[in-house]
N, C-alpha and C positions, 0 to 999 in steps of 0.2 A: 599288345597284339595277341591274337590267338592262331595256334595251329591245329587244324581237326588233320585226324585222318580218319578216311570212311573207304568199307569198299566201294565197290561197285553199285550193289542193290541200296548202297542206302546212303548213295550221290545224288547230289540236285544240279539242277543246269546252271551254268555257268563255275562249276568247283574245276580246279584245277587236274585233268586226267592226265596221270605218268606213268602209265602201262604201256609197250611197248607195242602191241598188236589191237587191233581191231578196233570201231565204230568212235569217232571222239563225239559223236553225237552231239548234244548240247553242250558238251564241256569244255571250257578253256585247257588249250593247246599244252599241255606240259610234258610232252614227251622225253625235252631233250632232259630230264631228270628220270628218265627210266633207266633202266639196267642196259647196259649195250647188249646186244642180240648174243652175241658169244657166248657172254655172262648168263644170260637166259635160257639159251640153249642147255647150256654147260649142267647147267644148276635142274634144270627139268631134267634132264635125262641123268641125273644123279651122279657126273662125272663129279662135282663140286659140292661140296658136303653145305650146310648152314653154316657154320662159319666162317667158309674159304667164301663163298658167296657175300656173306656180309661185309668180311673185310675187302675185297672185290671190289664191290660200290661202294663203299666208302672213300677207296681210293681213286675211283672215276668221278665220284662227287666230288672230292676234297679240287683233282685237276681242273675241274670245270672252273669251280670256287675260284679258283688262280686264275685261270686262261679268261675267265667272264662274270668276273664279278656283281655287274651288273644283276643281271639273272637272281641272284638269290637278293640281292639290294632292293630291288623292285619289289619282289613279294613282301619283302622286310616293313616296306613301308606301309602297308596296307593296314588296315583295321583287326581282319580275318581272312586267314586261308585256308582254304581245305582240299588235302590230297586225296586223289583218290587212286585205287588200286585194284584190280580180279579178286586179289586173295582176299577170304572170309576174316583171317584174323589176322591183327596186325604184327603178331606174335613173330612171325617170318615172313616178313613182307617190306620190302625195301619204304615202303609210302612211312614206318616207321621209323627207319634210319633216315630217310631224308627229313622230318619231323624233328629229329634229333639234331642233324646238321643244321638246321636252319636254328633250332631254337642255341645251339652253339654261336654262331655265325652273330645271332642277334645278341646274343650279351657281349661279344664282344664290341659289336655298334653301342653298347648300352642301352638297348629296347629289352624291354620287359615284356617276357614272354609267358602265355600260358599255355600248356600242352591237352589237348584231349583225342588222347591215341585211343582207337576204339577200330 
């Protein structure tokens, strides 16, 4: 299976959108893998540095992982997915750590994964 992530300008309809605010437009519904609002808040108004944010979601991701395993199992099964997200670069942009979770998540199902973080 493959994992893109793409921002925003350069998502096609139907890609998975996991940003927390505005227009899902075309895109399949993926919010509940966004950043909780808190965390969003927090991390925009700079109370939350890039790391503390990182490790943040990772830890409401990993919960979800537990509480709904499904969710990431679903996508697991798919051929291709692709996240999309606001931010320009994936560099600091959750769509990257969830990218990362997932391709985690999947070797331990033992699917084979390829990454194209961009």
């Amino acid at each position: 299976m493959v994992i893109h992530t793409r921002s925003l300008g350069q998502a096609r309809p139907g890609d998975l959108a996991t940003y927390r605010w505005g227009s899902l437009r075309a895109f399949e519904n993926g919010r509940v893998f966004a950043p909780s609002e808190g965390l969003l808040v927090a991390y925009k108004a700079g109370q939350v540095s890039w790391d503390g944010y990182e490790r943040r979601y990772r830890l409401e991701m990993e919960a979800l992982a537990r509480r709904s395993p499904d969710l990431f199992l679903t996508l697991l099964r798919r051929p291709e997915v692709t996240v999309v997200c606001y931010e320009a670069s994936p560099a600091r942009c959750h769509r990257r750590l969830l990218a990362d979770l997932l391709a985690r998540i999947a070797g331990e199902q033992s699917v084979q994964v390829v990454l194209d973080v961009q």
